[in-house]
C-alpha positions, 0 to 999 in steps of 0.5 A: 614170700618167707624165707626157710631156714634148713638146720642139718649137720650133713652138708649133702643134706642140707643142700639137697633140701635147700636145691629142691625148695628153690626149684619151687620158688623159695628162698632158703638160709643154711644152718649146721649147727645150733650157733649157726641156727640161732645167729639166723633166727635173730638177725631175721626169723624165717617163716618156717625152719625144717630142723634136724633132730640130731646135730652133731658138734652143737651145744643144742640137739634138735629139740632144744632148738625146737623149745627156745625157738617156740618159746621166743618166735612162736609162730615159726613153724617148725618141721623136724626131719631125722634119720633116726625115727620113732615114735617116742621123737615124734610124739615128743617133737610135736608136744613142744610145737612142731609143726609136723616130723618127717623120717629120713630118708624123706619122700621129696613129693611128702616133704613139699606137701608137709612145707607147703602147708606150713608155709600157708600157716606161717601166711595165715597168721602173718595176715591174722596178726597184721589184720589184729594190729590194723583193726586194733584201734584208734590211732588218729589224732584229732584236734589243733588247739593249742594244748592239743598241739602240745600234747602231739608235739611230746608224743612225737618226740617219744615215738623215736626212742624206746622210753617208757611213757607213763601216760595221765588224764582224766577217763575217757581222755584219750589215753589208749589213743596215744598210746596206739599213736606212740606204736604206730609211728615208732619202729615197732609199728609191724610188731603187736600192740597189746593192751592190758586192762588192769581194771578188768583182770581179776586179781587172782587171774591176772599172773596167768593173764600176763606170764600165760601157763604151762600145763603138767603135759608141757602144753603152753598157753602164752601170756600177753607179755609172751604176745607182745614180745617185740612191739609195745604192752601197753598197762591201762589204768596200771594203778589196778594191777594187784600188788604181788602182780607188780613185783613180778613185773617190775622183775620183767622189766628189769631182767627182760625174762619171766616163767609162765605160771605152772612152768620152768624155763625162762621166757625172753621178751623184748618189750616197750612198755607204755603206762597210763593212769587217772589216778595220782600214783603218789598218793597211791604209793604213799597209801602202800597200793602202787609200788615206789620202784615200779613207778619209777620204772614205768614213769621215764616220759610222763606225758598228761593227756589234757580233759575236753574241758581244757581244748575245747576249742578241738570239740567242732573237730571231734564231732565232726570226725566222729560223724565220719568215723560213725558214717564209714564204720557203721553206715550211719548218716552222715551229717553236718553240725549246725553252728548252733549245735557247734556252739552248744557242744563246745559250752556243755560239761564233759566229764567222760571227754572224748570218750563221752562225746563220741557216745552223744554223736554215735547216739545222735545219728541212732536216734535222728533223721537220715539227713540234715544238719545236726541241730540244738534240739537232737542234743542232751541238756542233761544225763536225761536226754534232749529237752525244749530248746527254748527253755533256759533252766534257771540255776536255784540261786539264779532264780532267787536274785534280784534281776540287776544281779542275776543279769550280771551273774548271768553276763560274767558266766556266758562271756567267761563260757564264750572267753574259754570256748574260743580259747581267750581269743577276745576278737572272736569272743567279740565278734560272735557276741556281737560287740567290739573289741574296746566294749567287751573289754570294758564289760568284762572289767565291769564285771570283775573278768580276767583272763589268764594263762593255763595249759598251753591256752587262756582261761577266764576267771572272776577276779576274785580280789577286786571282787572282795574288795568291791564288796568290803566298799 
């Protein structure tokens, strides 16, 4: 159970108070004065303050207290007890955030009823922010290609620290995915994860959006900086956030404080801040659209998140997890991949990545059988849907070539498609086309095909100056 943290200038008070709620089962702190009140609330904040209005030798009354504390820990509720009462205190009290005003001399019986209830609000909405963080996203990581490997291996090394991480990659690679990982394995992991889609956030709105408001009656609606404050705001596809927009957060970045639109006072929050893109930001700042400081505000730990295209070899384990994931979320079947399907997914083009693939799986167990492997014919050729998995589409330009030439066109772009699908392993390339070792390697010098190191793999390629040179002979 939360602690409650009683703030009274009168010891006899405060004692009092505190001899009662522990004869209930709570557990207090003591605070006289403001300096007092405010060392408490930053070593560890309470789940719920019952605070004097009036306190004598203090830098800050009650209802100073009440607003700083509102405006950094907004969901500590906050019960104000005075000895001198009215409505005018009441009214203005409860206008900046208390949870309810109780008039001294208090009646024990009414006081506990008042605290109780606050003590199920601060519950409920510890349980509420926790329930949000669990089911707030993807946090696993999947794959143990090489690259992958690599990928994990500088996220691991970031979650530590307290950098800001610009993440880039294509769409759909995976970037909020590593994002959820840096939270959830660094030392903010309890605090919130907030996540801004610049892309979303209308221009004009997106000030409010981040800062929050504060209307003429003193009524707040807290930004998601204010929601974030100390987790991780994570700014995806940041190069969209408007360009007045991030000269006020490059300011919060710097100074760590910011005022809600329509307001006044100065927000404190304590941020980590994880970026990501798919687009260049250089050419973005050389075209006068993205801002030279902010970029290097935000771009400490650059971190690229690889394509599909180029770990490949994770794309069995991907589907495979996405089946699961699809089975325990939605209760859809779960099925085995075929080796066939295996095999066809891992040479298809991705240009959404994991993204992408996640949509043929879901699609895949929709629209097929409840049981069963997953077989060649359930997935999309194409854009448009399955089609006879007997039929080989012939390219335009392959269908117009002699058959010497078209069989060795044909050759080169399979065993180069085998090479990267097995990540430049030549024996496994061998064996699943079934030829040895020595005699594959022969093919591919027949063939102009080498293979070459790129991302943390091997690539195969046509060598292009052999090549040239045959066709100068």
């Amino acid at each position: 159970m939360s602690d409650i943290l009683i703030v009274d200038d009168e010891k006899d008070i405060r004692e009092l108070i505190a001899d009662i709620l522990q004869d209930e089962g709570y557990s207090t702190r003591l605070a006289a004065n403001s300096g007092e009140c405010m060392a408490e609330i930053n070593r560890t904040p309470p789940g719920l303050m019952v605070l004097d209005i009036w306190l004598k030798d203090s830098d800050m009354d009650g209802i100073d207290i009440l607003k700083t504390v509102k405006r950094d820990n907004p969901d500590i509720p906050i019960v104000i007890i005075s000895g001198h009462g009215n409505i005018e205190i009441a009214v203005a009290a409860i206008k900046q955030g208390a949870y309810d005003f109780i008039e001294k001399p208090f009646n024990i019986d009414q006081l506990m009823v008042v605290i109780g209830r606050a003590m199920e609000t601060s519950r409920l909405r510890r349980e509420n922010a926790e329930l949000k963080r669990a089911d707030g996203g993807a946090t696993e990581m999947i794959g143990s290609s090489a690259v992958f490997k690599s990928l994990k291996s500088q996220l691991d090394k970031v979650t530590g620290s307290n950098g800001r991480v610009m993440l880039s990659g294509p769409a759909g690679s995976g970037k909020e995915v590593a994002a959820r990982y840096i939270h959830q394995h660094s030392n903010r992991a309890s605090a919130p994860f907030v996540c801004v889609n610049c892309a979303s956030i209308e221009p004009d709105r997106m000030e409010e959006v981040l800062f929050g408001k504060e209307s003429a009656d003193r009524s707040v609606e807290p930004g998601l900086l204010e929601q974030a404050h100390g987790g991780i705001i994570y700014f995806d596809e940041v190069a969209d956030m408007p360009l007045g927009s991030q000269s006020k957060i490059l300011r919060v970045l710097v100074d760590q404080q910011f005022q809600r639109v329509g307001g006044m006072d100065k927000v404190r929050v304590d941020l980590r801040v994880v970026a990501s893109t798919s687009r260049d930001l250089k050419a973005e700042m050389a075209a006068g659209r993205f801002r030279e400081e902010l970029y290097h505000r935000l771009n400490v730990v650059p971190i690229a998140v690889p394509s599909l295209e180029e770990r490949r070899e994770d794309i069995p384990e991907l589907a495979r997890h996405f089946i699961d994931d699809f089975h325990r979320s939605q209760g859809l079947p779960l099925r085995e991949l075929s080796e066939e399907a295996e095999a066809l997914l891992q040479t298809m083009v991705w240009p959404g990545n994991v993204r992408q693939l996640r949509n043929v799986i879901e699609r895949v167990l929709i629209l097929g059988p409840d049981s069963g492997e997953v077989s060649v014919k359930e997935l999309p050729s194409s854009d448009t849907g399955p089609e006879d998995p007997d039929r080989v589409i012939l390219s335009g330009s392959l269908a117009t070539l002699p058959l010497r030439e078209a069989r060795e066109l044909f050759e080169r772009e399979y065993l180069m498609t085998q090479i990267n699908r097995f990540g430049g392993n030549i024996s496994r390339t061998a064996t699943f086309v079934g030829m040895e070792r020595s005699a594959l390697h022969r093919k591919l010098k027949s063939l102009n095909v080498v293979t070459s190191a790129k991302a943390g793999t091997r690539v195969a390629r046509v060598d292009e100056m052999e090549e040239a040179e045959a066709d100068g002979a």
